[in-house]
N, C-alpha and C positions, 0 to 999 in steps of 0.2 A: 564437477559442477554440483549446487550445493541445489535443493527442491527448497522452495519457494508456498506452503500452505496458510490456508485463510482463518487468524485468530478471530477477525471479527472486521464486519463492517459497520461506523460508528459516525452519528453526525459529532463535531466540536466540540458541540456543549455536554455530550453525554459521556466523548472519551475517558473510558479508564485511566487512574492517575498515573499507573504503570508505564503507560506505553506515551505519555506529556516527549518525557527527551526525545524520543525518537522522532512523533511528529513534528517537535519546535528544530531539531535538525534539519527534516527534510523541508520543512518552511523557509530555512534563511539559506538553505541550498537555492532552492526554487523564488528566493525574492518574494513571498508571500507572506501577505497577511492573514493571519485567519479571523477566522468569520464564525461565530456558534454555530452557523447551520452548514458549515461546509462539510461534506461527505466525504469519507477516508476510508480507505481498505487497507489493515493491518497484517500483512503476510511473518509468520514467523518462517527463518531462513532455517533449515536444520543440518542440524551439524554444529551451529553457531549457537551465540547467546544476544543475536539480534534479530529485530524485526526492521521491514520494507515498508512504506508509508507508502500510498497512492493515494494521491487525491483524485478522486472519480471524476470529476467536470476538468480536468488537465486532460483527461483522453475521450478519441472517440471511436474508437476500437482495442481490441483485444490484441489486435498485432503490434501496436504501439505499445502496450505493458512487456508483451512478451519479448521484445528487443531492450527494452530498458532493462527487464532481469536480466537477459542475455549478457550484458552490458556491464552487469554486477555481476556476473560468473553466475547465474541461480535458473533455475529452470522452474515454470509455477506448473502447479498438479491441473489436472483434468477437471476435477470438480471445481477447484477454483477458480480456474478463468470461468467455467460455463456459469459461478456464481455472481464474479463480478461484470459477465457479460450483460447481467440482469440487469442490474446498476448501473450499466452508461446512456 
């Protein structure tokens, strides 16, 4: 199982141009549009040479994240959920 830590939490508009493919990925997975002010939490997977998009207003718990990493084989760290616990 791979750990799951928090690159950054970023509205839309501000996103790093780096981590674009990933969220435009996890947008046409999820059927979304984005929005400049939409909220995203950027998990690098380790081990790997990817990153986990979460859009923050798609959940409204931290147990909901955690089955979706689950889900992708990744386990997220301790400080990171208690970060983006902040954020929902």
């Amino acid at each position: 199982m791979f750990v799951a830590t928090l690159d950054g939490i970023f509205k839309y508009s501000d996103l790093p141009e780096e981590y674009e493919p990933y969220v435009q990925f996890k947008a046409a997975i999820d059927k979304r549009e984005l929005k400049p002010t939409d909220e995203m939490a950027i998990l690098n997977i380790a081990g790997t040479s990817t990153h986990h998009v979460l859009f923050l207003d798609s959940y409204s718990t931290t147990d909901e994240i955690e089955q979706e990493l689950r889900d992708a084989d990744a386990q997220i760290n301790h400080t990171t959920l208690k970060i983006i616990g902040g954020h929902l």
